[in-house]
C-alpha positions as CSV (number, residue, x, y, z in Angstrom):
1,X,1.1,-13.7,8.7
2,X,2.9,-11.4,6.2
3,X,3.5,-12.6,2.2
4,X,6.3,-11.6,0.8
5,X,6.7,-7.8,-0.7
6,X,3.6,-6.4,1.1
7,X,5.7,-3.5,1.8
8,X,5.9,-2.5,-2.3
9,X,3.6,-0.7,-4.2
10,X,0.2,-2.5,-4.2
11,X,1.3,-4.5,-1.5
12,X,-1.6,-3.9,0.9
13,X,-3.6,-6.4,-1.1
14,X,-1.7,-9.4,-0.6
15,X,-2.9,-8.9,3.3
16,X,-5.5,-11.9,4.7
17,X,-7.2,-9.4,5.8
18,X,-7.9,-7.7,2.4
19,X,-8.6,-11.1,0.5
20,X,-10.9,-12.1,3.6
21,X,-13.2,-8.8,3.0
22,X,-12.9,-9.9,-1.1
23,X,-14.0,-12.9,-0.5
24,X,-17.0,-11.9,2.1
25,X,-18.2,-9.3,-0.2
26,X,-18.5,-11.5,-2.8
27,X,-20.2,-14.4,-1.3
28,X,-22.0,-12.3,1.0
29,X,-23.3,-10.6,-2.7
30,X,-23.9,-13.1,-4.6
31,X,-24.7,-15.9,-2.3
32,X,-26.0,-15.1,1.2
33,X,-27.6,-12.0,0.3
34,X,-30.2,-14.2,-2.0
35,X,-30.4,-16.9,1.1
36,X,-31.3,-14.2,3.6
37,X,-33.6,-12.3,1.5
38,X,-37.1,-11.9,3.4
39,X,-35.4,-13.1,6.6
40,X,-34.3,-11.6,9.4
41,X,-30.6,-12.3,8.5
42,X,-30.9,-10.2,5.4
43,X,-30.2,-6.7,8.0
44,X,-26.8,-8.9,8.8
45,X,-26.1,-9.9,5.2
46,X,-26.4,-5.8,4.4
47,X,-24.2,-4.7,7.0
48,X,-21.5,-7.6,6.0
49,X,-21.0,-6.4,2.7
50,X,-20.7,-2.6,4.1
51,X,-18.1,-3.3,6.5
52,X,-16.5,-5.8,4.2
53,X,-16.0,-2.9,1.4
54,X,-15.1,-0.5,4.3
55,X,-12.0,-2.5,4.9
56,X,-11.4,-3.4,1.1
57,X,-12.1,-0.3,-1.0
58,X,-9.9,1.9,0.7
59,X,-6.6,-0.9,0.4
60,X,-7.6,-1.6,-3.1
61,X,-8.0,2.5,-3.8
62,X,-4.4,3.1,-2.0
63,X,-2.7,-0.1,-3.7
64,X,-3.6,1.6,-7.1
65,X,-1.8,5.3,-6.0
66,X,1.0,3.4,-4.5
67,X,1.3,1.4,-8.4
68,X,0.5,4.6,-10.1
69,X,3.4,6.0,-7.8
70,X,5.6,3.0,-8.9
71,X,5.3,3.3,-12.8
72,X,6.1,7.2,-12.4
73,X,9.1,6.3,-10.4
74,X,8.3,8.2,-7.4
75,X,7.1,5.6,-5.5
76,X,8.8,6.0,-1.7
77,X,7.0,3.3,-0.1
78,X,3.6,2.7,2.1
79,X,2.6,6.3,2.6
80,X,-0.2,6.2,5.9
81,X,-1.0,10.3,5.5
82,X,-2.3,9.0,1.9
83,X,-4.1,6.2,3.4
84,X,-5.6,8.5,6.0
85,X,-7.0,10.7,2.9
86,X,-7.9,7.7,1.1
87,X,-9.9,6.6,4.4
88,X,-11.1,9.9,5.0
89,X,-12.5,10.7,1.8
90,X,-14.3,6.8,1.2
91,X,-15.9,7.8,5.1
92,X,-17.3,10.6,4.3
93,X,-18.6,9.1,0.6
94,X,-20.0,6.6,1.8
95,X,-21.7,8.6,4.6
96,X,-23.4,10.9,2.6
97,X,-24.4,8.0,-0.2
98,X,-26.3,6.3,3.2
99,X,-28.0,9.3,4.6
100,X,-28.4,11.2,1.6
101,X,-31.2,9.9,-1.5
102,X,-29.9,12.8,-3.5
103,X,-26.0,11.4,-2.4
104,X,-27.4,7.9,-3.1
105,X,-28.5,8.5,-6.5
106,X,-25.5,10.2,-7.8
107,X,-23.6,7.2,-6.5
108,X,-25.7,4.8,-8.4
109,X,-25.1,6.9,-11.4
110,X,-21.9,7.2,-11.7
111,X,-21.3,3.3,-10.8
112,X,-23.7,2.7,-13.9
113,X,-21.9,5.4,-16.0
114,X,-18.1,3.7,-14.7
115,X,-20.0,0.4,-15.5
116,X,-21.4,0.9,-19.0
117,X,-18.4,0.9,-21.4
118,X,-17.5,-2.5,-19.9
119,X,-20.9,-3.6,-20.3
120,X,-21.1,-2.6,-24.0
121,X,-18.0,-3.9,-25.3
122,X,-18.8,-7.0,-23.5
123,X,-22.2,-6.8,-25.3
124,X,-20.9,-5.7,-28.7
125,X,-18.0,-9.0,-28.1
126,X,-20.9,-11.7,-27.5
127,X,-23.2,-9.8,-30.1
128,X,-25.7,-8.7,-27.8
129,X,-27.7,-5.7,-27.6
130,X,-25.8,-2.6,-26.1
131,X,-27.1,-2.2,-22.6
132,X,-28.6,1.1,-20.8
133,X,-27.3,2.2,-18.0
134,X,-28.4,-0.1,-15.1
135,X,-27.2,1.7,-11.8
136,X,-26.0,-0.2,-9.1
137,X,-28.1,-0.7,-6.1
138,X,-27.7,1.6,-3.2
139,X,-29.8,1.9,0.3
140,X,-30.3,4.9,1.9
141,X,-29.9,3.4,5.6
142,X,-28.2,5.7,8.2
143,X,-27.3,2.8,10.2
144,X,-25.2,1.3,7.7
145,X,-22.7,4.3,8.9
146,X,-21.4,2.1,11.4
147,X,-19.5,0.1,8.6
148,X,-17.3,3.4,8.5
149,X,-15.0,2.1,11.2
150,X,-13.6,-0.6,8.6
151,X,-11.5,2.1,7.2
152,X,-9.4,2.3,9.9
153,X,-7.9,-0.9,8.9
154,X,-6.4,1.0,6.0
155,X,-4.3,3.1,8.0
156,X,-3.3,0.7,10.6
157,X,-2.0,-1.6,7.7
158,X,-0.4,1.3,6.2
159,X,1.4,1.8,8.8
160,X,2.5,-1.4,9.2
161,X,3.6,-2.5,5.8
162,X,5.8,1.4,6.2
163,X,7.2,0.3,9.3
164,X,8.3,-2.5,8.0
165,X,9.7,-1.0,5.1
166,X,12.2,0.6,7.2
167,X,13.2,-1.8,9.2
168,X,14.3,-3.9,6.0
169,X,15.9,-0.8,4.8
């Protein structure tokens, strides 16, 4: 199935594929995660939302240099040697934040640090106290490095959307 301009800048995240990983990362998050806690479906329920953001973080990091590409006018089309940095650099994040407690704690950091502005003006808006930092959860697990393989997706679908680029011309 292919929408309609999935070959332009940001394009990748109109694929099923990308909304499908969305989607399971969200419900996987916010819904199963709670259902499985204490069970033995709560290892499945972690490695779900690993591979899902595998396969979505790396389309949603490339849509926004192709649309940053797009508004400076230099925007040539799907680009797959920047998807293949993009996927390169989220592997070996990700790698290091799941073998790595040192890793793992600068990632939580910094998602609380990106986090907090957003926090406090929503705080501030609803007149609410300003929030601390609250860092985001993270699991040192070396076997959650098998999720890695979900970037590959990015660079297959690169591909794609560029090969269909110019075939339409």
């Amino acid at each position: 199935m292919r929408l309609a301009a999935d070959d332009e800048a940001g394009g990748g995240l109109l694929d099923p594929v990308a909304i499908a990983a969305l989607a399971l990362l969200v419900v996987n998050d916010h819904v199963l995660k709670a259902a499985a806690r204490g069970t033995a479906f709560g290892v499945v329920t972690g490695k779900l939302s690993d591979v899902a953001g595998m396969v979505f973080f790396p389309i949603l990091v490339v849509a926004g240099i192709e649309l940053m590409r797009q508004w400076r006018r230099s925007f040539p089309g799907p680009m797959p040697s920047v998807a293949v940095a993009v996927a390169s650099l989220v592997a070996v994040v990700f790698t290091l934040t799941k073998v790595s407690t040192v890793a793992g704690h600068v990632y939580a950091m910094t998602w609380a640090v990106l986090q907090w502005p957003f926090r406090a003006a929503l705080a501030l808006w609803s007149d609410d106290v300003v929030p601390s930092l609250q860092p985001v959860a993270n699991v040192v697990d070396p076997t959650d490095v098998v999720a890695i393989v979900g970037v590959l997706y990015v660079v297959w679908q690169t591909r794609q959307r560029a090969q269909r680029r110019l075939r339409r011309g």
